[in-house]
N, C-alpha and C positions, 0 to 999 in steps of 0.2 A: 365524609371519610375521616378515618382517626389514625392519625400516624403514629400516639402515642410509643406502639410496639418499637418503634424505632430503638427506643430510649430502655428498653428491656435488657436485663443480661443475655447475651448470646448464648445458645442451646450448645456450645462447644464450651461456655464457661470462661472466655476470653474478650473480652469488651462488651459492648451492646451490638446492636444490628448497625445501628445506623455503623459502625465501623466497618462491618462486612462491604456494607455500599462503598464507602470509600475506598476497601481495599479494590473494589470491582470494579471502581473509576480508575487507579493509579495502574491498574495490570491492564487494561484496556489501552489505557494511554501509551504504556509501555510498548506492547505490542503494537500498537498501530504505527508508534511512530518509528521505528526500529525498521520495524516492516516496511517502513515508507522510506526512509533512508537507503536500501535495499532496491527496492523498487525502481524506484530513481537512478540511480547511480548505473544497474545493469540496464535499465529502461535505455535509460540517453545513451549507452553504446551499442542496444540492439537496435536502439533506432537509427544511427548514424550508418551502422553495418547494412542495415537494410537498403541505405539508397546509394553506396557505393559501386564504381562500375565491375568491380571485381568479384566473378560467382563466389568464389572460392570462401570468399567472405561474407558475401551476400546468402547465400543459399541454406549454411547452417544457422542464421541468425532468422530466415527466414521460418525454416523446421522447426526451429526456439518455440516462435511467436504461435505459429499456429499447432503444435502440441498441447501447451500452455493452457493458452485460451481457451482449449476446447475439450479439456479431459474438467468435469468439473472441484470446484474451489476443495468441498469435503470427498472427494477421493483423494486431490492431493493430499490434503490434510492426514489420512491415513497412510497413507505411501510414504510419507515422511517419517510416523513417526512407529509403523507398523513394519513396512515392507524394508526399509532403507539399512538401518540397521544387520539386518538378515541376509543381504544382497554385498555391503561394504566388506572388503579382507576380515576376518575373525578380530583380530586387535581392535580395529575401531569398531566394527561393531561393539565388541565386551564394553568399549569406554563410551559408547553410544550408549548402551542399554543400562550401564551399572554405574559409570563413573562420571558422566556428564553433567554437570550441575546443573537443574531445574529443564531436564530434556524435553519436560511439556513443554514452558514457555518457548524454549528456542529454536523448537521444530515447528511452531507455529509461526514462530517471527521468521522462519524460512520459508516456510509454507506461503504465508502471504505474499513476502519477497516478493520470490521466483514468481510466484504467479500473477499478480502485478506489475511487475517487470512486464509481460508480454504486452498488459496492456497500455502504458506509458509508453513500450517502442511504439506501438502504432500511432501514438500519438505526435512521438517525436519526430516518426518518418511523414507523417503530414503535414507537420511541422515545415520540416525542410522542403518538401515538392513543393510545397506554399510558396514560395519563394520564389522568382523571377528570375530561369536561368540565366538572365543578364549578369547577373551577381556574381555568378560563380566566376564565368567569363570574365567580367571586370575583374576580378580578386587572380583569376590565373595571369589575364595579360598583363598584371601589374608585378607578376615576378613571383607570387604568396604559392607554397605547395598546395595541393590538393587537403594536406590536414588542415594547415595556415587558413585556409579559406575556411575551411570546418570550424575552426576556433575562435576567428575573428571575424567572419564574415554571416553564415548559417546558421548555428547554434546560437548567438544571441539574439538574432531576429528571429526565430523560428523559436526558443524559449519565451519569447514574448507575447507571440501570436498564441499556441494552446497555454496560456496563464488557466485560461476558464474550465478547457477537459481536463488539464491537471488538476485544477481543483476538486473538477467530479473522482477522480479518480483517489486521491486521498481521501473523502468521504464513505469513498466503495469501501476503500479499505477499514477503514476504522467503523465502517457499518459491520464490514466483512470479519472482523475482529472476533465476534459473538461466536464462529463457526469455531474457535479454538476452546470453547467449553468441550468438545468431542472428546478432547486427548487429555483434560483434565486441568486445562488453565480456569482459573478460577478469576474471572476478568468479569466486567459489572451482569451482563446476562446470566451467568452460573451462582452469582452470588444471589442475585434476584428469585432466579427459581429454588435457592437453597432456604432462604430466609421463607419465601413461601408457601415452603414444604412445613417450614419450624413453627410459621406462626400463623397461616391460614388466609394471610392478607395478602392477596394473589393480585388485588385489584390495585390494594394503597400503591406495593412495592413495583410493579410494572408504568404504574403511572410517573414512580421517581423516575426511574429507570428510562421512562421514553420523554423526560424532562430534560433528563442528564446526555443522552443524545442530541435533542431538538437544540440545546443549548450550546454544545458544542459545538457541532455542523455549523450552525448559526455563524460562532465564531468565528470558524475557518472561512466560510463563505462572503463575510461581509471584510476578511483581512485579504483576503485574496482578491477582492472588488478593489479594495484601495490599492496594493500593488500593482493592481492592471494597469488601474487609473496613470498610476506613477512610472512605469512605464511603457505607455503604450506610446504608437510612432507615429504622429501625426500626418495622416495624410493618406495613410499606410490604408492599402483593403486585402485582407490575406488571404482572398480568393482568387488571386493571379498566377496561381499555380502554372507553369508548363508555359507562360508569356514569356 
């Protein structure tokens, strides 16, 4: 294989290639992690909603999850940055469509969000059932509200326990990342297939490209192994759900 081309002036006249790659590594990263901060954050409150005993709360958090999950990744992907716009009052729309800055990236960094989100709640709500309703009971008879026990009690043991799906789940995402070349994010997949088109090395440039991946993943996977490691709860098996 000959990578040389890397080292070529770019067909756009602005660097070489290899800088395209990099730009397709930094907007990937961007996106992923954006989208994971997202994810997360409405994740752990649609998980927490889902196993509260009140419908009223329960019920649309539940509709959330299984909407989400099940309309696929590249429809939302277009509903977002297609459909959303045209459906919003006319103002936001116009500021959606005309005055937004960089509305590809950021409808993508919504896009994965949201839809991420659904699946982190689920994680989070098994999370919590994992847990040995003695817990909760201990945590009420000891005086703690019902949050109090969610804050101090559930969410850090139940964070502890899916360390491992969450990791899968950041992974999805940032695999899931590629799907925003759709809408014109130029993140390392769009780069890959552009430089491929320009220089015919379909093979050199995919082979970075699933390096640049393999590399990454790696990362996360072996930092998120020492986390667990660090802390997990000795003694602890978090298949006693419902005990």
């Amino acid at each position: 294989m000959d990578f040389s081309f890397l080292s070529q002036p770019a067909f756009s006249g602005g660097g070489v290639y290899l800088d395209w790659v990099f730009s397709g590594i930094k907007w990937t990263l961007y996106v992923s992690i954006l989208a994971w901060i997202i994810a997360f954050s409405l994740g752990s409150v649609l998980g927490v909603l889902r196993t509260v005993p009140l419908a009223i709360l329960r019920v649309p958090a539940t509709i959330y999850v299984e909407v989400f999950r099940n309309v696929p990744l590249l429809v939302q992907m277009f509903i977002w940055y297609f459909v959303v716009p045209e459906i919003v009052p006319k103002t936001a729309g116009d500021w959606l469509k005309t005055q937004m800055p960089m509305p590809e990236f950021w409808n993508a960094v919504f896009c994965l969000g949201t839809y991420t989100a659904s699946r982190v709640a689920e994680q989070v709500r098994a999370g919590i059932q994992s847990i040995p309703r003695g817990q909760t009971n201990a945590g009420l008879a000891m005086g703690l509200t019902l949050p109090q026990v969610y804050q101090h009690v559930l969410l850090p043991m139940s964070y502890r326990i899916i360390i491992p799906p969450l990791t899968t789940e950041f992974l999805t995402i940032f695999k899931n990342s590629s799907v925003a070349l759709t809408i014109g994010v130029l993140e390392l997949t769009a780069q890959a297939r552009q430089i491929s088109e320009y220089t015919f090395r379909t093979f050199e440039i995919f082979t970075i490209a699933t390096i640049v991946y393999a590399l990454i993943t790696l990362t996360v996977t072996f930092s998120m192994r020492w986390l667990e490691k660090r802390t997990r709860v000795p003694g602890y098996i978090g298949t006693q759900g419902g005990k």
